[in-house]
SEVO-463719 format. One line per field, with one value per atom (N, C-alpha, C, O): residue in one letter; x, y, z; residue number from 1; atom name. Coordinates in nm, 3 decimals, always signed. Each point is the difference from the previous one (the first is absolute). Example, Ala and Ser with C-alpha at 12.3 -4.5 7.8 and 13.67 -1.06 7.14 Angstrom:
REM residues 2
rest (A	A	A	A	S	S	S	S)
c1 (+1.319	-0.089	+0.090	+0.104	-0.139	+0.082	-0.077	+0.051)
c2 (-0.569	+0.119	+0.120	-0.002	+0.107	+0.119	+0.109	+0.111)
c3 (+0.780	+0.000	+0.000	+0.066	-0.138	+0.006	+0.073	+0.017)
nr (1	1	1	1	2	2	2	2)
atom (N	CA	C	O	N	CA	C	O)
END
This chain:
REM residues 71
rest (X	X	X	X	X	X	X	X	X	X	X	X	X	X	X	X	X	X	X	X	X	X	X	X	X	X	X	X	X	X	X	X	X	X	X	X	X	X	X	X	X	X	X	X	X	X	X	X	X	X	X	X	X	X	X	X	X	X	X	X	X	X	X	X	X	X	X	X	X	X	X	X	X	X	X	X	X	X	X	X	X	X	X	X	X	X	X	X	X	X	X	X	X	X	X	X	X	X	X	X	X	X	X	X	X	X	X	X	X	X	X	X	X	X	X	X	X	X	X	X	X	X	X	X	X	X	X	X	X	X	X	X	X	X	X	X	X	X	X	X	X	X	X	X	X	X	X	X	X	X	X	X	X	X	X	X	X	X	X	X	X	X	X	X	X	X	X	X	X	X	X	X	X	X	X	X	X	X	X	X	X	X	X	X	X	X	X	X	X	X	X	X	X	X	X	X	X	X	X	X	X	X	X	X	X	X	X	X	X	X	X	X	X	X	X	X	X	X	X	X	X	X	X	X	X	X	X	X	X	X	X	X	X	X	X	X	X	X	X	X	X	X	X	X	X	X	X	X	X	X	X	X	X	X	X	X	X	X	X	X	X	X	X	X	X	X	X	X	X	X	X	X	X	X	X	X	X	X	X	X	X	X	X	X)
c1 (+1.561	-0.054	-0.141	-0.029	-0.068	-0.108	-0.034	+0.050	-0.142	-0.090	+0.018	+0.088	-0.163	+0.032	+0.113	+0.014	+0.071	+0.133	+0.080	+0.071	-0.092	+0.051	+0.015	+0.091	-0.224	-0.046	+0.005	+0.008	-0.013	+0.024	+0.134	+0.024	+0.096	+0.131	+0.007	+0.058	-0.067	-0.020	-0.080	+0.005	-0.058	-0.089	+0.076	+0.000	+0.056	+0.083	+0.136	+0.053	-0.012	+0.157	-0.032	+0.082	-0.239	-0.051	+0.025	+0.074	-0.167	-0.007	+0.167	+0.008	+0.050	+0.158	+0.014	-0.043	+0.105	+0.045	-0.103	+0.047	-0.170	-0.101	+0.087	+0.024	+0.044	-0.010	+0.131	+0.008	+0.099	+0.066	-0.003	+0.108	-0.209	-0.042	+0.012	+0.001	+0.013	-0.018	-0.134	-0.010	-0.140	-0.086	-0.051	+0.073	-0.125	-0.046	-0.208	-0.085	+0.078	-0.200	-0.030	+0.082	-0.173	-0.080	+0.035	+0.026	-0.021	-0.007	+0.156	+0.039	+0.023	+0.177	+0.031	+0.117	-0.215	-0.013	-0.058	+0.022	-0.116	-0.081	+0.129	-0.005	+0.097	+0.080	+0.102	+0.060	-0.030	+0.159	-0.092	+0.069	-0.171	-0.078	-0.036	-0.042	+0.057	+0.013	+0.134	-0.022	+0.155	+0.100	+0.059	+0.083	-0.148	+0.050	-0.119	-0.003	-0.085	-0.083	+0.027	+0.086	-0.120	+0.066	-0.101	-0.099	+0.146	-0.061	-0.111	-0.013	-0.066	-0.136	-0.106	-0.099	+0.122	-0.035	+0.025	+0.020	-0.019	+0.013	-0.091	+0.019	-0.165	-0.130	-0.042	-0.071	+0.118	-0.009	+0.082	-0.049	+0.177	+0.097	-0.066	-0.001	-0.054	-0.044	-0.112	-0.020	-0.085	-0.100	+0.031	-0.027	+0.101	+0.065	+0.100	+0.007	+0.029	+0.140	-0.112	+0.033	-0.173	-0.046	-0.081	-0.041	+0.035	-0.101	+0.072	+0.107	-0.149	+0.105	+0.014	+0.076	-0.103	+0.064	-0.009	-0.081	+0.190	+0.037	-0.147	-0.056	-0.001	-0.050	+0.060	+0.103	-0.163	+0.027	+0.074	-0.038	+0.119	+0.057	-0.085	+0.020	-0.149	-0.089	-0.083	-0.027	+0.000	-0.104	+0.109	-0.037	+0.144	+0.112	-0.034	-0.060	+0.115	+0.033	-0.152	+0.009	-0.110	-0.102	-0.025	-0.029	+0.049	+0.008	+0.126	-0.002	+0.099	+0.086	-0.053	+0.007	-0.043	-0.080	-0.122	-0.042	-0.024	-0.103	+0.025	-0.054	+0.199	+0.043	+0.053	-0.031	+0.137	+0.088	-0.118	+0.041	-0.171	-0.093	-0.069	-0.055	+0.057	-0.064	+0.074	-0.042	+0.181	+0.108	+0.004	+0.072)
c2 (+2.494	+0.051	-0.056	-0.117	+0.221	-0.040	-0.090	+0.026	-0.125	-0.065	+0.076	-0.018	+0.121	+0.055	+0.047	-0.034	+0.129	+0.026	-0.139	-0.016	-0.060	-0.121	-0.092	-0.057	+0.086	-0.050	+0.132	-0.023	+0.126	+0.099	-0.004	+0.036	-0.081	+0.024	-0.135	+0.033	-0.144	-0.111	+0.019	-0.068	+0.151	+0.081	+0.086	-0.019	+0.103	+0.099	-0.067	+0.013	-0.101	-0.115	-0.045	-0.010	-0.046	-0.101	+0.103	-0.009	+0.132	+0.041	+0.121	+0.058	-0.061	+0.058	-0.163	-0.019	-0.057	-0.129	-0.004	-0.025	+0.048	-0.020	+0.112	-0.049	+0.207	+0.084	-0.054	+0.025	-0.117	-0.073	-0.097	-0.049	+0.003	-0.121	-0.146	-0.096	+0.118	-0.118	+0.008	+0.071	-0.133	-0.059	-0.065	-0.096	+0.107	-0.032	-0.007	+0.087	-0.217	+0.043	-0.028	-0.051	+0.077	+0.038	-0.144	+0.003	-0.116	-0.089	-0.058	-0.064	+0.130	-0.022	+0.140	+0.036	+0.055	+0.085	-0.004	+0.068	-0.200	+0.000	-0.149	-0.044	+0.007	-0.105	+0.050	-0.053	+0.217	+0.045	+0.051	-0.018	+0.066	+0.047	-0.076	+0.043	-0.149	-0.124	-0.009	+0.033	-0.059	-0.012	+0.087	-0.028	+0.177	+0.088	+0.056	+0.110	-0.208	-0.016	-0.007	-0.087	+0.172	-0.049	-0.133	-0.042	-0.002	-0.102	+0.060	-0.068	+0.174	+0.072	-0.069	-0.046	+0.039	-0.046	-0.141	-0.049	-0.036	-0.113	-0.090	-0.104	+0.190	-0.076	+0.015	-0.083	+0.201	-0.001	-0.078	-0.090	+0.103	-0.089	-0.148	-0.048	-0.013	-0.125	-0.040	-0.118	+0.254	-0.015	-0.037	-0.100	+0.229	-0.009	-0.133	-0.052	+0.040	-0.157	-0.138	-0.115	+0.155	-0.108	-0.075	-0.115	+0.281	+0.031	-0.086	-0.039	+0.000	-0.101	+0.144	-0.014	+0.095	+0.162	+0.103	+0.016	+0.055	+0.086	+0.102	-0.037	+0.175	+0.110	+0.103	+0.050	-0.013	+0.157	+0.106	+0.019	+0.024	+0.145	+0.046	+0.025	-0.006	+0.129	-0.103	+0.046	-0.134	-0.074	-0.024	+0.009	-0.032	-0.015	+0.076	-0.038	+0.184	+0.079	+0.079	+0.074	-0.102	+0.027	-0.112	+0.044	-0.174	-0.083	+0.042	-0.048	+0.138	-0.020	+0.152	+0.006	+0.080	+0.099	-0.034	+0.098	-0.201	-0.034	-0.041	+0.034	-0.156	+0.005	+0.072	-0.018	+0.123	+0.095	+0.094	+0.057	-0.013	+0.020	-0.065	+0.059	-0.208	-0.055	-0.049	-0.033	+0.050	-0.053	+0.146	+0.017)
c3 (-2.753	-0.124	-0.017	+0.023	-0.071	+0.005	-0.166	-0.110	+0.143	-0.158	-0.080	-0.084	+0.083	-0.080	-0.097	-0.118	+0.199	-0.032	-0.037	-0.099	+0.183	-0.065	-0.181	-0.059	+0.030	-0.118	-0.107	-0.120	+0.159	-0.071	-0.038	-0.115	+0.209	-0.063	-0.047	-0.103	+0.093	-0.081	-0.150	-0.102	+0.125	-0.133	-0.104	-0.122	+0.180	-0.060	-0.062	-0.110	+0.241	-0.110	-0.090	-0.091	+0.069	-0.124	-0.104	-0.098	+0.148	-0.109	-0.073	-0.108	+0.173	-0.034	-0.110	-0.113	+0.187	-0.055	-0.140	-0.111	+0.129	-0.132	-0.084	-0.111	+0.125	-0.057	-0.119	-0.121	+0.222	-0.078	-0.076	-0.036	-0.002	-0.070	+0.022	-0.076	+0.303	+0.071	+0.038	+0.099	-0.156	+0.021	+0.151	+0.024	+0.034	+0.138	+0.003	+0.018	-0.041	-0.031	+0.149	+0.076	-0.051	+0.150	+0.063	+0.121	-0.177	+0.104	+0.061	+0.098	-0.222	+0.070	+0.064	-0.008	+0.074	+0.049	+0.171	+0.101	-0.138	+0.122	+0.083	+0.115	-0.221	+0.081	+0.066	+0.094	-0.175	+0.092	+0.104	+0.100	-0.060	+0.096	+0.105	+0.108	-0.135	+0.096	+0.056	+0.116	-0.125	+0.035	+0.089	+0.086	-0.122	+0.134	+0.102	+0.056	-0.049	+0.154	+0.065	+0.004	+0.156	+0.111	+0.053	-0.060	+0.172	+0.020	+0.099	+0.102	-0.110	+0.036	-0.071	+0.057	-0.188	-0.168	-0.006	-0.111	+0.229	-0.012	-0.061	-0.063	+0.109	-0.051	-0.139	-0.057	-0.003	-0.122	-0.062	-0.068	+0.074	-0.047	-0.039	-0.113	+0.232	-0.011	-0.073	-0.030	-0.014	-0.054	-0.144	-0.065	+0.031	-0.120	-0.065	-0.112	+0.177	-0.020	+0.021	-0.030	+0.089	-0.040	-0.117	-0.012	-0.104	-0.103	-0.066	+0.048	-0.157	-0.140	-0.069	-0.096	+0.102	-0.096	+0.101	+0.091	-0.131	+0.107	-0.058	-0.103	+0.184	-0.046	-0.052	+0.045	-0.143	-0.051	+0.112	+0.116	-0.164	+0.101	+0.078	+0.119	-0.193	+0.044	+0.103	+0.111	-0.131	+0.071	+0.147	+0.117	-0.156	+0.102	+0.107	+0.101	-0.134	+0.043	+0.079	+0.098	-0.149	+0.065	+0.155	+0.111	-0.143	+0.102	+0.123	+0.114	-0.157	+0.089	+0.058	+0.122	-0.168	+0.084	+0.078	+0.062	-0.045	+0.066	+0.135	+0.105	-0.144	+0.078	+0.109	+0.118	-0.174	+0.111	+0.042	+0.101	-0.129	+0.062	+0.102	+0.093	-0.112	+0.077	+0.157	+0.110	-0.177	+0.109	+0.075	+0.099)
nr (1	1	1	1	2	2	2	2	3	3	3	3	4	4	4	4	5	5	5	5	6	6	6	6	7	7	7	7	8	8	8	8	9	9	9	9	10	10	10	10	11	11	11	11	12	12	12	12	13	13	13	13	14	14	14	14	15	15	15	15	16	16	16	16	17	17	17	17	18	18	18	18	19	19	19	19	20	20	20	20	21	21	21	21	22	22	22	22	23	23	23	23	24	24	24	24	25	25	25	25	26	26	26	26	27	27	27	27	28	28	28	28	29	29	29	29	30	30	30	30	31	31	31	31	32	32	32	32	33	33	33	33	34	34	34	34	35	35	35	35	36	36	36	36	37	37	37	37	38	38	38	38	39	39	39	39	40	40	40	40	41	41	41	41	42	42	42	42	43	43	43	43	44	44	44	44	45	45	45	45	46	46	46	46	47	47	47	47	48	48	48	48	49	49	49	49	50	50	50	50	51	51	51	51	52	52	52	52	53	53	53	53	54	54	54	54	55	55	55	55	56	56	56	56	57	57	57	57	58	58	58	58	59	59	59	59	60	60	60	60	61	61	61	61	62	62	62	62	63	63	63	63	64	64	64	64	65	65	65	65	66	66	66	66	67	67	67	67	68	68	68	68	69	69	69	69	70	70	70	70	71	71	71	71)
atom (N	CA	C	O	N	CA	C	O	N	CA	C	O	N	CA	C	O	N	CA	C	O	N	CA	C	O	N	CA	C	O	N	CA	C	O	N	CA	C	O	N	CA	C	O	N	CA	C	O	N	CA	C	O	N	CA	C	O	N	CA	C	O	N	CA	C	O	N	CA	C	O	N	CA	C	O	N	CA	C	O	N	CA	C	O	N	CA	C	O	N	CA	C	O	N	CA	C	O	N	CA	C	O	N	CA	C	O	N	CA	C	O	N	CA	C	O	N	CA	C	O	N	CA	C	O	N	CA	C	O	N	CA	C	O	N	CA	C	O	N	CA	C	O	N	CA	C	O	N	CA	C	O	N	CA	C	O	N	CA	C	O	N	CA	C	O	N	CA	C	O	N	CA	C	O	N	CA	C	O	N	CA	C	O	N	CA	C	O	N	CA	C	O	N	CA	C	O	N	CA	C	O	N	CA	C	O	N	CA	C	O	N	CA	C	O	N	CA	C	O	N	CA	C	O	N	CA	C	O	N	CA	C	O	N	CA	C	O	N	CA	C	O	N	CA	C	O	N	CA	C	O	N	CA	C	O	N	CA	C	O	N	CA	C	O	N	CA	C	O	N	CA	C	O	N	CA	C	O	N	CA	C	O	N	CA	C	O	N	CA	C	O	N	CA	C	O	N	CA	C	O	N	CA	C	O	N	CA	C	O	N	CA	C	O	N	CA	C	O)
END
């Protein structure tokens, strides 16, 4: 599955779960987005886990397309 598609369906659960009045803000967004990386995304992983705050979804999710481009 591509980045994309990836974070897009992580997108769409938030926002179902939001439609129910379970709350999800971008950065407990950009942490479940972390957990189902393959280990391709290893280097991001590490970038990220080394910040003292995780990033925004969007900033996330742009980094992890740079990546699977670059890989």
């Amino acid at each position: 599955m591509s980045i994309n598609n990836y974070t897009l369906n992580i997108k769409e659960w938030c926002d179902f779960l939001g439609s129910i009045n379970v709350n999800i803000d971008n950065n407990r967004m950009a942490q479940i987005s972390l957990r189902g990386l393959t280990p391709r995304f290893s280097v991001i992983l590490s970038i990220v886990l080394a910040r003292e705050k995780s990033p925004p979804f969007f900033d996330l999710q742009l980094m992890l397309l740079v990546e699977e481009n670059h890989v």
